[in-house]
C-alpha positions in Angstrom: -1.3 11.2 7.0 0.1 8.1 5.9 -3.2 6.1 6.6 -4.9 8.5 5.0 -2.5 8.1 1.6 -3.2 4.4 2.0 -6.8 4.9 1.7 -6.4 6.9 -1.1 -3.9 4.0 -3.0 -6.7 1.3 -1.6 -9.0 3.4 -3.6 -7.5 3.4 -6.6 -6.2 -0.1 -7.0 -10.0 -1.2 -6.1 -10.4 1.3 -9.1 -8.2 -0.3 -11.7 -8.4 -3.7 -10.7 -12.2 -3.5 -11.8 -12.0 -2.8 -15.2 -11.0 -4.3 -18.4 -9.0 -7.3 -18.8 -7.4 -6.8 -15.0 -10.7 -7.9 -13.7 -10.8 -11.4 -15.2 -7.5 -12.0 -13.6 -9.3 -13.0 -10.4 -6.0 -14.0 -8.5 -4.0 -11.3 -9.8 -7.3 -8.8 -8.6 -7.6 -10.3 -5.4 -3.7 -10.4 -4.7 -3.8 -6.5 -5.2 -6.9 -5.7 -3.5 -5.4 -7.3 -0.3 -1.8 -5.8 -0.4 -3.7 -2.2 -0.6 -6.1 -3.2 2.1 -3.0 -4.2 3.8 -1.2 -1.2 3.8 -4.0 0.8 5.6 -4.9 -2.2 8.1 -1.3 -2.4 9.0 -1.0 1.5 10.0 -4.3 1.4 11.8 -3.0 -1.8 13.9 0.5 -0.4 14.6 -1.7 2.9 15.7 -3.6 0.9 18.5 -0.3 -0.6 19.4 1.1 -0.4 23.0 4.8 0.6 22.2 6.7 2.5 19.8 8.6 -0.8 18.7 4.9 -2.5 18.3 3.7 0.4 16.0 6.8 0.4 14.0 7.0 -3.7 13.5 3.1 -3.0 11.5 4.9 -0.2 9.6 7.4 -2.4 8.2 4.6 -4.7 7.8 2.6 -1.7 5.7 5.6 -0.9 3.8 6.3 -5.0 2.4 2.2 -4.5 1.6 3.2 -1.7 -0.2 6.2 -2.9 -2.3 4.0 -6.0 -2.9 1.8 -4.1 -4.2 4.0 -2.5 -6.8 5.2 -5.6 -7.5 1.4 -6.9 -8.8 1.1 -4.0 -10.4 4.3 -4.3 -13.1 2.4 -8.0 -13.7 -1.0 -6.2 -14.5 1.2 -3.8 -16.8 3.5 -6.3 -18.3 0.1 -8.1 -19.5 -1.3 -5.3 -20.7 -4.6 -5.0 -17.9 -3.0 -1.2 -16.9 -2.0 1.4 -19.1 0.9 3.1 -18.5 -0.8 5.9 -16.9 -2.6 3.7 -14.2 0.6 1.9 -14.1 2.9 5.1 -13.1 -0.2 6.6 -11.1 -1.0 3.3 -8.7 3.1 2.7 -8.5 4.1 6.6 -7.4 1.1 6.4 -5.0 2.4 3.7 -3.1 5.7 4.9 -3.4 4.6 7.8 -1.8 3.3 6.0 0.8 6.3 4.4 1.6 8.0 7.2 2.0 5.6 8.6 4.1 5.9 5.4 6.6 9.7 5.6 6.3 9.4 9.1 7.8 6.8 8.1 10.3 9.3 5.3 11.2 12.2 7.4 11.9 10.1 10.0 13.9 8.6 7.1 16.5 12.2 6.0 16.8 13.1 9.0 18.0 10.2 10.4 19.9 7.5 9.2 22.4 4.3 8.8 22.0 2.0 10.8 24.4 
């Protein structure tokens, strides 16, 4: 589930980064682009992982991609490339992703994996 909420925040960044003024801000684009792509990549490499400690070092990795992420996304507000509804909807995405890692986390620290 969380892979699949990191493909839907991949989707929207790619989204938002490609219109207006946001998309003549190639560094600030292409920063975003690849934290988002980073949060799903992460997941799916942790997944093919051998051990639960493996899995949950490319969750942490998925949840820095993610805060990095939120932090590019207060730049595109604070310069105006975002409205404040793209800003709150990009933002609480990947905060719900986090959250969702955080959880998956805490279960593989507790449980095997078959």
């Amino acid at each position: 589930h969380a892979w699949q909420a990191a493909r839907e925040v991949c989707k929207v960044v790619y989204r938002v980064t490609g219109n207006g003024q946001f998309r003549r801000d190639l560094g600030l684009v292409d920063q975003s682009r690849r934290a988002a792509v980073s949060i799903m990549a992460n997941i799916a490499e942790g997944f093919d992982s051998r051990s639960n400690s493996e899995f949950i070092q490319f969750l942490y990795y998925a949840l820095r991609s993610a805060s990095e992420l939120q932090i590019h996304i207060y730049i595109a507000q604070d310069q105006d490339y975002i409205s404040e509804a793209e800003f709150a909807g990009v933002y609480e995405e990947a905060a719900k992703v986090k959250a969702m890692i955080f959880r998956f986390i805490d279960y593989l620290r507790t449980h095997d994996r078959p």
